[in-house]
PDB file of N, CA, C and O in Angstrom:
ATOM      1  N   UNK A   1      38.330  31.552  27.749  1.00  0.00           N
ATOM      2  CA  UNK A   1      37.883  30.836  26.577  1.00  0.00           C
ATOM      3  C   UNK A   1      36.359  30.780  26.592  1.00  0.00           C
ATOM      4  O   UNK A   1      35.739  30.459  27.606  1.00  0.00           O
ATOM      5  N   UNK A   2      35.869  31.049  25.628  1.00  0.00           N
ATOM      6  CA  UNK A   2      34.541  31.126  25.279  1.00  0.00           C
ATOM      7  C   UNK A   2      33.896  29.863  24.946  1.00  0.00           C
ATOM      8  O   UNK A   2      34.426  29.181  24.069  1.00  0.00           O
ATOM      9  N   UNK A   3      32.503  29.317  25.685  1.00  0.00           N
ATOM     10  CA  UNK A   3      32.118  27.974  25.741  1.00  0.00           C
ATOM     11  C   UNK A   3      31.390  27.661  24.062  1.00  0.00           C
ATOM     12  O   UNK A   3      30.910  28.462  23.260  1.00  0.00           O
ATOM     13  N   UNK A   4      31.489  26.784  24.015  1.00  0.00           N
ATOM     14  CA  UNK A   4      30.488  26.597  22.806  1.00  0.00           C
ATOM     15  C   UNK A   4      29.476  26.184  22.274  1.00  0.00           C
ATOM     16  O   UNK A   4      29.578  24.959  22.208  1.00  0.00           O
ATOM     17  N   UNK A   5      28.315  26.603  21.747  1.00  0.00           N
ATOM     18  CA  UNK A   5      27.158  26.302  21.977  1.00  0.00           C
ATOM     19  C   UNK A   5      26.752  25.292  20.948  1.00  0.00           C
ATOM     20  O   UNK A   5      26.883  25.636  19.773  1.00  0.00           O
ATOM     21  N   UNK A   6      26.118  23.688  21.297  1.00  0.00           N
ATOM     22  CA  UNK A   6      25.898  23.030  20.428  1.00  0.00           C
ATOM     23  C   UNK A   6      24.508  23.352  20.224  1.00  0.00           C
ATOM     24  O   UNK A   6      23.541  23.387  20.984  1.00  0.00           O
ATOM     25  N   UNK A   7      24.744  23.685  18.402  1.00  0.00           N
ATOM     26  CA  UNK A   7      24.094  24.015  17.572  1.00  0.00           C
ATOM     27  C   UNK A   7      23.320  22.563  16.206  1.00  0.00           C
ATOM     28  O   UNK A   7      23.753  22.143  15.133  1.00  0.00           O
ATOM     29  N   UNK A   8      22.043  22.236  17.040  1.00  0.00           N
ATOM     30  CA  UNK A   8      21.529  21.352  15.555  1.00  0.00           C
ATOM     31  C   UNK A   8      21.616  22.189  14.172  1.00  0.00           C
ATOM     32  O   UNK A   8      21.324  23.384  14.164  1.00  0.00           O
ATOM     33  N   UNK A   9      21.969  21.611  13.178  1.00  0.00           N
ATOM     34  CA  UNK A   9      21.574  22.302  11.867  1.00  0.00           C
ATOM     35  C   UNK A   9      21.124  20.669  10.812  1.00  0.00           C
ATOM     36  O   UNK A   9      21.453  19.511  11.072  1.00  0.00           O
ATOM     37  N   UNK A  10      20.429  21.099   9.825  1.00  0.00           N
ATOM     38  CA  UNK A  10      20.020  20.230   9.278  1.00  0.00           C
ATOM     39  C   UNK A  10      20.629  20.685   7.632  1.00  0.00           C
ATOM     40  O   UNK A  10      20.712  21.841   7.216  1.00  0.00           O
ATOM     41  N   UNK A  11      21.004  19.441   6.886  1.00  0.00           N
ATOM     42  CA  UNK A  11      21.369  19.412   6.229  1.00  0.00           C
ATOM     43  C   UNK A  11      20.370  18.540   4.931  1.00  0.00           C
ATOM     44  O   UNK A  11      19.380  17.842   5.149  1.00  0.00           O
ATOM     45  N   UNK A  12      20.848  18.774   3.901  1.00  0.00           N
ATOM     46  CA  UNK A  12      20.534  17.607   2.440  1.00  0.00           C
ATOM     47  C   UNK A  12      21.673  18.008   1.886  1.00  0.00           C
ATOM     48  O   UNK A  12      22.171  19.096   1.598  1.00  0.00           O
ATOM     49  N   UNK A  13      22.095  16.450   1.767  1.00  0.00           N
ATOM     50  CA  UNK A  13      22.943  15.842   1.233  1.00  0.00           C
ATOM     51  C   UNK A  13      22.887  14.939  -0.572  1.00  0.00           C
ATOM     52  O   UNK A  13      22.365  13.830  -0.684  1.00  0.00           O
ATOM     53  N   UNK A  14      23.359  15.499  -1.483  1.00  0.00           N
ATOM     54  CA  UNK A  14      23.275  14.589  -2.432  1.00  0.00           C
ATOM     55  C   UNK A  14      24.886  13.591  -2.789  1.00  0.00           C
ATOM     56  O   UNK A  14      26.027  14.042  -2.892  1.00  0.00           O
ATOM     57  N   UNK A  15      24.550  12.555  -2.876  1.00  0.00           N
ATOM     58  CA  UNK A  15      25.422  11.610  -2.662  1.00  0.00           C
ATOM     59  C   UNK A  15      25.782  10.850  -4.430  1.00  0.00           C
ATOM     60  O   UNK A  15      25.170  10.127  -5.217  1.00  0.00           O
ATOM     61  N   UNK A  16      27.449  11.712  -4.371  1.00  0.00           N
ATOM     62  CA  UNK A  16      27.823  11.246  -5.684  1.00  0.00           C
ATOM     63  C   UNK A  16      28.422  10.333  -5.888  1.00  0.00           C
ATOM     64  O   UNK A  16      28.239   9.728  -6.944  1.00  0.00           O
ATOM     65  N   UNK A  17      29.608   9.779  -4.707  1.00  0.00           N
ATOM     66  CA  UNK A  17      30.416   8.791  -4.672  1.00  0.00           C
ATOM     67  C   UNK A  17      29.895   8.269  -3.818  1.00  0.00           C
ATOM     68  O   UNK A  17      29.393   8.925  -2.905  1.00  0.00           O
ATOM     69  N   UNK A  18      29.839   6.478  -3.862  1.00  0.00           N
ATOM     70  CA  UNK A  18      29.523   5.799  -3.236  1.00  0.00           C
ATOM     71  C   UNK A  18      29.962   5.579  -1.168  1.00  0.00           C
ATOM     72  O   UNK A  18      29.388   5.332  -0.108  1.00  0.00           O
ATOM     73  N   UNK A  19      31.286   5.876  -1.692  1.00  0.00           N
ATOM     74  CA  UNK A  19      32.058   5.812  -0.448  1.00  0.00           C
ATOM     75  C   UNK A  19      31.681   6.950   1.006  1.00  0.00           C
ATOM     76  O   UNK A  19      31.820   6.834   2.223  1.00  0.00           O
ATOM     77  N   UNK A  20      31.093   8.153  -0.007  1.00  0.00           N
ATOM     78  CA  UNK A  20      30.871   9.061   0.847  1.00  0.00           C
ATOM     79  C   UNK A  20      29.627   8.622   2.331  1.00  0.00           C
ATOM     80  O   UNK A  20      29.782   8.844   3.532  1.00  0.00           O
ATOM     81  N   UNK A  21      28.424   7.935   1.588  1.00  0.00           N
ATOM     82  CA  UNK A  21      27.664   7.151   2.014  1.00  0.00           C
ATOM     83  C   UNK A  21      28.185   6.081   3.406  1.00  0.00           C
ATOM     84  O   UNK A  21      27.681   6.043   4.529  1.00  0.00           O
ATOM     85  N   UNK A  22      29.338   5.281   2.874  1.00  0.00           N
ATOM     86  CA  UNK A  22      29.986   4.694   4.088  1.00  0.00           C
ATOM     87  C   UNK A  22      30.304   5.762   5.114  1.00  0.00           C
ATOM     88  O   UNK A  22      29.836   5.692   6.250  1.00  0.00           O
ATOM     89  N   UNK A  23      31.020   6.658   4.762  1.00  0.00           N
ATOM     90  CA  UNK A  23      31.934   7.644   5.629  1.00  0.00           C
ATOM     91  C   UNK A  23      30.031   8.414   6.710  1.00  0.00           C
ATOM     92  O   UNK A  23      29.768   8.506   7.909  1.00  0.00           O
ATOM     93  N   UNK A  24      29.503   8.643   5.874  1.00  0.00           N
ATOM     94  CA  UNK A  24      28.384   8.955   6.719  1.00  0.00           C
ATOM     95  C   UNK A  24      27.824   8.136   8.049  1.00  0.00           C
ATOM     96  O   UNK A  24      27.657   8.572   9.188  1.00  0.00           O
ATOM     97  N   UNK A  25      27.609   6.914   7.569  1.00  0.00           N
ATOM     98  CA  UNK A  25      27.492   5.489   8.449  1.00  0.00           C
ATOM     99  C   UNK A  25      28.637   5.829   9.371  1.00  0.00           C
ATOM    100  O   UNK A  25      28.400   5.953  10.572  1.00  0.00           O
ATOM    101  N   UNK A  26      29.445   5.936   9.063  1.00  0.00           N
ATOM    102  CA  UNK A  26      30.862   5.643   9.980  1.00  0.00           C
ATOM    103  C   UNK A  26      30.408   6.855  11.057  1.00  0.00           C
ATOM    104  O   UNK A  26      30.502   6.376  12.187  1.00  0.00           O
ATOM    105  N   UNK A  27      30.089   7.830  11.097  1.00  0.00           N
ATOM    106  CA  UNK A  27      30.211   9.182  11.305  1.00  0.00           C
ATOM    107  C   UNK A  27      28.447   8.643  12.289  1.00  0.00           C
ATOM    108  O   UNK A  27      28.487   8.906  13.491  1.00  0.00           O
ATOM    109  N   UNK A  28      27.797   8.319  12.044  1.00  0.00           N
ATOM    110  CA  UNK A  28      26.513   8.589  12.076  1.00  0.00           C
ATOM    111  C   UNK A  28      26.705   6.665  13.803  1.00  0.00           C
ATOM    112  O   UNK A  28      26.038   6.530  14.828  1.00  0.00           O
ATOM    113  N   UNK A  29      27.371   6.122  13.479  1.00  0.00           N
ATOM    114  CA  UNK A  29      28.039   4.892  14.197  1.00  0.00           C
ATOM    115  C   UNK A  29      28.648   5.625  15.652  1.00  0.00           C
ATOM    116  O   UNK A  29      28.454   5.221  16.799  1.00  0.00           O
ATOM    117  N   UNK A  30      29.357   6.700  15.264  1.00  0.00           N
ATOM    118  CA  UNK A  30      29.819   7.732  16.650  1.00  0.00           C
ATOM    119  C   UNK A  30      28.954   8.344  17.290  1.00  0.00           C
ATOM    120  O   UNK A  30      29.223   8.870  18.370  1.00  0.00           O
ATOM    121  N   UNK A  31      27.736   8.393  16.735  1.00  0.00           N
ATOM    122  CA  UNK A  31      26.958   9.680  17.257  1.00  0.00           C
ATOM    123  C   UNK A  31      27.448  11.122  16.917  1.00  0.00           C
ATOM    124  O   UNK A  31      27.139  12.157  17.507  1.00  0.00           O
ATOM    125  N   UNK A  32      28.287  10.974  15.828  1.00  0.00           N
ATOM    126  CA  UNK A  32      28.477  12.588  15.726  1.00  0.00           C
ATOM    127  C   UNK A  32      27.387  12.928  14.786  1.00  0.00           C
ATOM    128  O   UNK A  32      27.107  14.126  14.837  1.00  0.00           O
ATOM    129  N   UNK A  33      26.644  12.203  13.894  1.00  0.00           N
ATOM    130  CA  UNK A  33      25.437  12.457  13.218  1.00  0.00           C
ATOM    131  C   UNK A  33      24.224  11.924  13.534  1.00  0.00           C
ATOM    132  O   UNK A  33      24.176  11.333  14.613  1.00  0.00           O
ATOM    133  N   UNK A  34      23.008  11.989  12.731  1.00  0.00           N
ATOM    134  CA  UNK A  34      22.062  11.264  12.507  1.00  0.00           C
ATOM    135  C   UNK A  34      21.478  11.646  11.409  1.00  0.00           C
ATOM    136  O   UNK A  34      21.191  12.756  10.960  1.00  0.00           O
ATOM    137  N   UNK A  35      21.284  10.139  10.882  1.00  0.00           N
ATOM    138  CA  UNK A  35      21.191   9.764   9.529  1.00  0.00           C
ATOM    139  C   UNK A  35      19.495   9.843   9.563  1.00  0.00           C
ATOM    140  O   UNK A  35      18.940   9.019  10.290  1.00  0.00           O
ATOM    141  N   UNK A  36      18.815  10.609   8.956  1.00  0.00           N
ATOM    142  CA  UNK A  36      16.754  10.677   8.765  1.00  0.00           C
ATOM    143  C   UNK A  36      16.460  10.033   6.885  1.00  0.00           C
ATOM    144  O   UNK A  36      16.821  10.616   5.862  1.00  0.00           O
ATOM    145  N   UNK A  37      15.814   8.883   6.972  1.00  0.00           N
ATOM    146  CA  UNK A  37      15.147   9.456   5.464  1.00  0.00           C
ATOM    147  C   UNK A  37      14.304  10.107   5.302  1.00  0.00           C
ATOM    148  O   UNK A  37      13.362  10.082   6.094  1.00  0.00           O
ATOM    149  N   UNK A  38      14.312  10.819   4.376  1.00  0.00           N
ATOM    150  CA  UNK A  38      12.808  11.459   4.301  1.00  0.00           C
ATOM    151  C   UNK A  38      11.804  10.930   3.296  1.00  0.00           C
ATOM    152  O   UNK A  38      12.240  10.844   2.148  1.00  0.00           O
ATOM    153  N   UNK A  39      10.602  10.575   3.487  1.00  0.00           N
ATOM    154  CA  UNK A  39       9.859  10.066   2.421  1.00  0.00           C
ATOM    155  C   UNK A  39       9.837  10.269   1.088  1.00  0.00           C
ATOM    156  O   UNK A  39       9.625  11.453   0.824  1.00  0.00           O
ATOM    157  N   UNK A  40       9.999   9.437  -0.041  1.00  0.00           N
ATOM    158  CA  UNK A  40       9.426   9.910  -0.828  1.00  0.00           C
ATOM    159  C   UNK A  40       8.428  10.340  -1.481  1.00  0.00           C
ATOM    160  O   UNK A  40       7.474   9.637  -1.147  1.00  0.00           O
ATOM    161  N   UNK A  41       8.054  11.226  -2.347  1.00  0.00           N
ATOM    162  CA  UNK A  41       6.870  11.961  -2.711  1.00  0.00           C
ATOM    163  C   UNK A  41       5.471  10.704  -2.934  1.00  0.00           C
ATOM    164  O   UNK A  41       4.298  11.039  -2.772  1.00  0.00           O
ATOM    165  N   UNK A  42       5.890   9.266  -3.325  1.00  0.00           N
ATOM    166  CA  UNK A  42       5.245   8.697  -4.245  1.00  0.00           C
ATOM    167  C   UNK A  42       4.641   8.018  -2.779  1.00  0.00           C
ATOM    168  O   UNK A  42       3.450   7.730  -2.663  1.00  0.00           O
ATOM    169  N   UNK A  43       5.652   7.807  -1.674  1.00  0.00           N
ATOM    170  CA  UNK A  43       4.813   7.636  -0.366  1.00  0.00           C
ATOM    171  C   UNK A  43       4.025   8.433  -0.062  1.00  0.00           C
ATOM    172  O   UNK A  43       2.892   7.952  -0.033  1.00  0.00           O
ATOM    173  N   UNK A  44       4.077   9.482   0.195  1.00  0.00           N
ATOM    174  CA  UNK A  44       3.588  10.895   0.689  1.00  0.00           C
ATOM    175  C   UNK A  44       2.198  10.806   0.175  1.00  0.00           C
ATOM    176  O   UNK A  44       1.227  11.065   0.886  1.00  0.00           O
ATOM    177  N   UNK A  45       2.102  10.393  -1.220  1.00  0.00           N
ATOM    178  CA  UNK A  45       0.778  10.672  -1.675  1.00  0.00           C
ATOM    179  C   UNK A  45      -0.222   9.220  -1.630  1.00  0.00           C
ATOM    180  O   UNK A  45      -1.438   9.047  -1.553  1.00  0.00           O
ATOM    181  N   UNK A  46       0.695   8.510  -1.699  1.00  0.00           N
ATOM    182  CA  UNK A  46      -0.032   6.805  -0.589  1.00  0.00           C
ATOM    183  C   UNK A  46      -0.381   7.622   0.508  1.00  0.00           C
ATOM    184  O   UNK A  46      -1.574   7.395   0.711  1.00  0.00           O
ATOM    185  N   UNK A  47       0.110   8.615   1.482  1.00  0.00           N
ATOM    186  CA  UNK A  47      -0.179   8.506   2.732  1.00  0.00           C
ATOM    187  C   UNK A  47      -1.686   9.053   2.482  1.00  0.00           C
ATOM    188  O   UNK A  47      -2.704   8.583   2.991  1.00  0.00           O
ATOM    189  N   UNK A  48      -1.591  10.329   1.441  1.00  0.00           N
ATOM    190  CA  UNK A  48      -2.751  11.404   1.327  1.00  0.00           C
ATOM    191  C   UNK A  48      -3.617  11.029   0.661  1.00  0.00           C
ATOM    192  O   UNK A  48      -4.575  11.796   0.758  1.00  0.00           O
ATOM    193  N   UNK A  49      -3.881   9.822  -0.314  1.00  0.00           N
ATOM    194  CA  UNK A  49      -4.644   9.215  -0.677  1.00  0.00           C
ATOM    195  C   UNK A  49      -5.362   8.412   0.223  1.00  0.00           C
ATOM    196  O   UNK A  49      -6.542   8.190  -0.050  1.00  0.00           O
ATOM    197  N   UNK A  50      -4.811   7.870   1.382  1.00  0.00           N
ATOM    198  CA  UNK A  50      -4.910   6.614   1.898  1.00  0.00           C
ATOM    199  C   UNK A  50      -6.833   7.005   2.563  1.00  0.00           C
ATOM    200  O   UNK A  50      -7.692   6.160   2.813  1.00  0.00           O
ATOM    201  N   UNK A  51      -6.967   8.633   2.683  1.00  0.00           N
ATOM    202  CA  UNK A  51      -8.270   8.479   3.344  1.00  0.00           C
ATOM    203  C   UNK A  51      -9.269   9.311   1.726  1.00  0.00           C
ATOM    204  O   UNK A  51      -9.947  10.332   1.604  1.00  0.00           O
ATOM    205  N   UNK A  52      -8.945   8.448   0.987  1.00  0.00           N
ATOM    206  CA  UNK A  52      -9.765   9.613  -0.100  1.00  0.00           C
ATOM    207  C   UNK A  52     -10.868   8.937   0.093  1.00  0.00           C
ATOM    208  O   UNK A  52     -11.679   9.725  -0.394  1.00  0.00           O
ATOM    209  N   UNK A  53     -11.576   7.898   0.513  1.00  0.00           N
ATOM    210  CA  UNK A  53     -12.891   7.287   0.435  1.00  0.00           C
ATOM    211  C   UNK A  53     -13.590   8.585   1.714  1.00  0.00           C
ATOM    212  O   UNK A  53     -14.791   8.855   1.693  1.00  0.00           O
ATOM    213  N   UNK A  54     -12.908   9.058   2.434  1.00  0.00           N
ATOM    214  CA  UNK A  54     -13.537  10.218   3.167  1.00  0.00           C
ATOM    215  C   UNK A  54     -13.780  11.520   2.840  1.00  0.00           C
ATOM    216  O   UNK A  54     -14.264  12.411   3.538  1.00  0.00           O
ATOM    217  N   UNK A  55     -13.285  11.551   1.386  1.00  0.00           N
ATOM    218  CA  UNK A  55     -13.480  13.479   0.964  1.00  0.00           C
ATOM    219  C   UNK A  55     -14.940  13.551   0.609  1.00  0.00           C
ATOM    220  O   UNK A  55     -15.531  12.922  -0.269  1.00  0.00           O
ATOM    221  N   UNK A  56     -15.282  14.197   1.228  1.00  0.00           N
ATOM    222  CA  UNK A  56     -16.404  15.044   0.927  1.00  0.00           C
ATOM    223  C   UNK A  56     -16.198  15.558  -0.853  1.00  0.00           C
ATOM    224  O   UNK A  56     -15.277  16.044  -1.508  1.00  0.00           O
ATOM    225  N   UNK A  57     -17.871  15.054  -1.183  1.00  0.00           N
ATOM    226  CA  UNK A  57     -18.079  15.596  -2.751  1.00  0.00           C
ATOM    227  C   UNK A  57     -17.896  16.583  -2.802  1.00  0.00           C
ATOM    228  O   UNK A  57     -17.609  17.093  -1.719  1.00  0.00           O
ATOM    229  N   UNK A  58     -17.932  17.630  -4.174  1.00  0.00           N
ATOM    230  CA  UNK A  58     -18.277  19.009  -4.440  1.00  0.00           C
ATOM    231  C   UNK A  58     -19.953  19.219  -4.214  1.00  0.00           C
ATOM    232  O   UNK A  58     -20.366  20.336  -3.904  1.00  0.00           O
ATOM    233  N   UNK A  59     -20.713  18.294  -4.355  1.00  0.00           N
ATOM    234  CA  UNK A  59     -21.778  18.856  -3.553  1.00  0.00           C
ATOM    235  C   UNK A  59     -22.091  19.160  -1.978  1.00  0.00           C
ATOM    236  O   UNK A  59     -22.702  20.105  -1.479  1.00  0.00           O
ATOM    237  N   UNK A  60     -21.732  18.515  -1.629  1.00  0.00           N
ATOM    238  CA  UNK A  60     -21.208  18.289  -0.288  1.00  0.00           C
ATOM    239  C   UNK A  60     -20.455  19.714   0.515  1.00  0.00           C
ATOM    240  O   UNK A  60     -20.851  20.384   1.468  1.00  0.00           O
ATOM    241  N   UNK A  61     -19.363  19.807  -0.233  1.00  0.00           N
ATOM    242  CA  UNK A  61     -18.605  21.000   0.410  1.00  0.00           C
ATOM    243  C   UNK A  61     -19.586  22.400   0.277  1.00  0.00           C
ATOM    244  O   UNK A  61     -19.658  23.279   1.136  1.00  0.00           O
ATOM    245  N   UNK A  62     -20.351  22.374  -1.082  1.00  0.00           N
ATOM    246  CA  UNK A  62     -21.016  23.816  -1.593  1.00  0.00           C
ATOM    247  C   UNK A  62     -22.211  23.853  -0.852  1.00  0.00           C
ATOM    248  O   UNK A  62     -22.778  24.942  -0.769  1.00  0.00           O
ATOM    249  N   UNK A  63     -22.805  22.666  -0.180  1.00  0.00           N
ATOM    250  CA  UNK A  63     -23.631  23.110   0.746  1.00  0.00           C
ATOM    251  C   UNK A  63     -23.410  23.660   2.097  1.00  0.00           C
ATOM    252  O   UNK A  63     -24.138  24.470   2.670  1.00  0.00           O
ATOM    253  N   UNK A  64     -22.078  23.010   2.638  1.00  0.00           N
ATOM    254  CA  UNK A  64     -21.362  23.563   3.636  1.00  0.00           C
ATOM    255  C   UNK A  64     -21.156  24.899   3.564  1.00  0.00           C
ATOM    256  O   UNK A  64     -21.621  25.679   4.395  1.00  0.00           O
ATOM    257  N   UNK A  65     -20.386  25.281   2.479  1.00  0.00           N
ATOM    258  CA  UNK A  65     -20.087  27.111   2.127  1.00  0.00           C
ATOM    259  C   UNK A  65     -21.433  27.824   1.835  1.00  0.00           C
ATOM    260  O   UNK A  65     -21.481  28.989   2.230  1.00  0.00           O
ATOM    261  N   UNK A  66     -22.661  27.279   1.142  1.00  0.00           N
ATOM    262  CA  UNK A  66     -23.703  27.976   1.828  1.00  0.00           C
ATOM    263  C   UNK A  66     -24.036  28.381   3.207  1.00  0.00           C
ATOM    264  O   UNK A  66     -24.119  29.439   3.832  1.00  0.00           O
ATOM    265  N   UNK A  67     -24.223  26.877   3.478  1.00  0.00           N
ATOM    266  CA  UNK A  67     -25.031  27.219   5.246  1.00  0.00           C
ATOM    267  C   UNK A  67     -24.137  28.481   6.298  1.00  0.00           C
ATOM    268  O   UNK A  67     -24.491  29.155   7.266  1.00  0.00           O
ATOM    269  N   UNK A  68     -22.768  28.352   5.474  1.00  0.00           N
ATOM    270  CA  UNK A  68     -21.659  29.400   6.136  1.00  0.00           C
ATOM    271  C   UNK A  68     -21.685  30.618   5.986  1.00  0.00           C
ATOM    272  O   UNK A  68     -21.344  31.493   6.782  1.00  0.00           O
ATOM    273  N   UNK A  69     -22.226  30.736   4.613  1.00  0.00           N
ATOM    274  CA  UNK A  69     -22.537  32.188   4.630  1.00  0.00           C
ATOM    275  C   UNK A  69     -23.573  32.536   4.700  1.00  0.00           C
ATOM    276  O   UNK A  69     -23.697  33.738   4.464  1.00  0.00           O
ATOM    277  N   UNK A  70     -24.952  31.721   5.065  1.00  0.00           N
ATOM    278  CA  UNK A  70     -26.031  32.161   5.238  1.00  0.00           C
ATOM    279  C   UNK A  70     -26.074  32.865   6.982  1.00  0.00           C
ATOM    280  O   UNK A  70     -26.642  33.836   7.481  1.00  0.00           O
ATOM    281  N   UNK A  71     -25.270  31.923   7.447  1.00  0.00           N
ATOM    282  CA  UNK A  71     -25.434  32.033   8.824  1.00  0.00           C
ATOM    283  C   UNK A  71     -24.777  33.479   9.329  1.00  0.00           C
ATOM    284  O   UNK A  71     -25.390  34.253  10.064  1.00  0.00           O
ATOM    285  N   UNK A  72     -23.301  33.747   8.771  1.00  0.00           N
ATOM    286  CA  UNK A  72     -22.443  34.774   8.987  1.00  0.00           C
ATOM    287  C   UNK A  72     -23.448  35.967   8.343  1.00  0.00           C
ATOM    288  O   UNK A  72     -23.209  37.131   8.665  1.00  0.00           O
ATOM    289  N   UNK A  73     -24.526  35.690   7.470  1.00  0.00           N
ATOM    290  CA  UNK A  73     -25.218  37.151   7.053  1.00  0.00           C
ATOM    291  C   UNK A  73     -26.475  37.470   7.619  1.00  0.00           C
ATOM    292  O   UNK A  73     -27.171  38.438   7.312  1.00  0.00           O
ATOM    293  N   UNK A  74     -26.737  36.568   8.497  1.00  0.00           N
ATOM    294  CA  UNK A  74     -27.979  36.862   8.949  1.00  0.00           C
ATOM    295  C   UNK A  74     -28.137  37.567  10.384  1.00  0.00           C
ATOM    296  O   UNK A  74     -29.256  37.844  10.816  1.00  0.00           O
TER     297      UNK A  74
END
């Protein structure tokens, strides 16, 4: 008999009936799963906003991409 290799796979799930949701819990209660949220987008961009007082202007950057290519041509 041939052994068997436990294999992670990842899934998304869309959840139509309510119950299915329990049965997950139930399932996820054994350790035969694990349950991840994944952020939503509207977090995501709280997160990527969160340092905008640090972006560098457009003047700022175009002096950078000068000095970069002055240097690489000289």
């Amino acid at each position: 008999m041939k052994k068997s290799k436990n294999v992670m796979e990842s899934l998304s799930i869309e959840i139509i009936n309510p119950k299915a949701k329990t049965l997950l819990r139930n399932l996820a209660a054994m350790n035969l799963i694990q349950i991840k949220n994944q952020p939503s987008l509207a977090s995501m961009l709280a997160m990527l906003r969160r340092n905008e007082a640090q972006v560098p202007s457009l003047e700022e950057i175009t002096q950078e991409v000068e000095f970069v290519r002055q240097a690489r041509y000289e």
